[in-house]
Structures are given as C-alpha cells and as structure tokens.
C-alpha distance (Angstrom), angle and dihedral (degrees) to the residues before:
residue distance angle dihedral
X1 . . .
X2 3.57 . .
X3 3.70 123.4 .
X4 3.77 101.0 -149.5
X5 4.02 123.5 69.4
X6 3.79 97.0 -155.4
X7 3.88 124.6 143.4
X8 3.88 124.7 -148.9
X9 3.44 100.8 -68.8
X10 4.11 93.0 47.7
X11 3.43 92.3 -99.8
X12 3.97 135.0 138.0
X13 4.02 107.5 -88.9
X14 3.97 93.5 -167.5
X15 3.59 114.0 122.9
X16 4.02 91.1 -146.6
X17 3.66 133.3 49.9
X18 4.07 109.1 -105.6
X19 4.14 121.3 -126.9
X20 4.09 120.5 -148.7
X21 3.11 108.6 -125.3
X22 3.69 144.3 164.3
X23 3.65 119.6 -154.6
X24 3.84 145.1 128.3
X25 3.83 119.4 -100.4
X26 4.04 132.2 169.1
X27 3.82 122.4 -142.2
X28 3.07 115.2 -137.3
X29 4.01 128.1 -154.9
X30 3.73 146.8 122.8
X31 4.20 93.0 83.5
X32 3.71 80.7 -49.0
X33 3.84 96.1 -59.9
X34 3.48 103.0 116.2
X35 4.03 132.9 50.7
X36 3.83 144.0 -157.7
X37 3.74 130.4 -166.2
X38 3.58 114.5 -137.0
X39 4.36 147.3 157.6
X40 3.22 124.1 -121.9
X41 3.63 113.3 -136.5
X42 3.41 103.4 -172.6
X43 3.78 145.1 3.0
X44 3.59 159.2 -159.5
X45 3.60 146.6 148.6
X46 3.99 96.0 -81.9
X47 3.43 100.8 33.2
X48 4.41 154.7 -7.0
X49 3.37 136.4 -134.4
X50 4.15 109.3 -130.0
X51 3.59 135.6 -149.6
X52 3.62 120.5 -149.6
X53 3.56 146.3 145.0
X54 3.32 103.9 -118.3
X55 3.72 113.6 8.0
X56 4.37 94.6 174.9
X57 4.03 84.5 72.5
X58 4.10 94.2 61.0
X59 3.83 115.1 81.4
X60 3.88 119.0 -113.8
X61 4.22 84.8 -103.2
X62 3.70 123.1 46.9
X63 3.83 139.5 138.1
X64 3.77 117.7 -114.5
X65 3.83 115.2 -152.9
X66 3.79 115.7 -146.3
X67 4.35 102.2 -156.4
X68 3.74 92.5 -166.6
X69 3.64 91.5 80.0
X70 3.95 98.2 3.0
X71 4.15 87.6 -110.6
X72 3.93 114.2 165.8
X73 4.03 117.2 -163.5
X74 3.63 130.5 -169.3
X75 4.19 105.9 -129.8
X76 3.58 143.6 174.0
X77 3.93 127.4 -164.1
X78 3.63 119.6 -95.8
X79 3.93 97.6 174.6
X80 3.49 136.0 2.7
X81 4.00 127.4 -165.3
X82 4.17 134.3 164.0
X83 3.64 93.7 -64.2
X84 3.59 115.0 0.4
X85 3.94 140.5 37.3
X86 3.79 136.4 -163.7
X87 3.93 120.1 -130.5
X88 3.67 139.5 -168.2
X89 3.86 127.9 -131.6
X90 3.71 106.7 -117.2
X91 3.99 94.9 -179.3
C-alpha cells in the first residue's frame, strides 16, 4: 500500500485537516477478543495515523479505542509501512 496520500499535483488528498498528536489507543479485532496497544500519531475527523509494532499482524478492518474519552471507531487500513499505518474512519 502506499505510504504517501498525494494527488497529481503532489499535493495532500485528505478531505480533513490532520492534528499531531500523541496519545495511547487499543485496536481492537478478532470479534473483539483480542487487543493491541498503540499511539496515535496524528488525527482528524476522517481518519489517524497509527503507531505500532507490527502493523502486517492487524486485519485490514479493526476498531481503535481512544481511552481518553472512551471513543470506539470503526476503521479500515489505508497504508501500511514497517512500523506504522494510516486508517480511514468508516463510521
């Protein structure tokens, strides 16, 4: 999957302005039986960018739980590279 989001002119194709952030998440997948810890990296109201450690393990659909404000949202993966990947809100 490719790793950059550009359009023809090199541009940014997302449809909403992305946030830096830094904050603890959990994936969630499996019929909601298994979990992974991960950072966001960045975000905005279609999508985040994800850090985790191995992002070719997680399924192309998942839910990723924010605990700051208890938040679940439906995603599926956009991008995935060595250690991070970029999803879309589906919700």
């Amino acid at each position: 999957m490719n790793h950059m989001l550009t359009n023809r002119s090199g541009g940014d194709k997302r449809s909403s302005q992305r946030h830096r952030v830094l904050q603890q998440a959990f994936v969630i997948f499996n019929d909601r039986q298994s979990t992974l810890t991960c950072r966001v990296r960045n975000l905005s109201d279609t999508g985040c960018c994800l850090r985790v450690s191995n992002p070719a393990l997680l399924p192309d659909q998942f839910i990723i739980q924010f605990p700051v404000n208890l938040r679940e949202r439906a995603c599926e993966v956009v991008w995935r590279s060595t250690d991070k990947m970029g999803v879309r809100f589906t919700d």
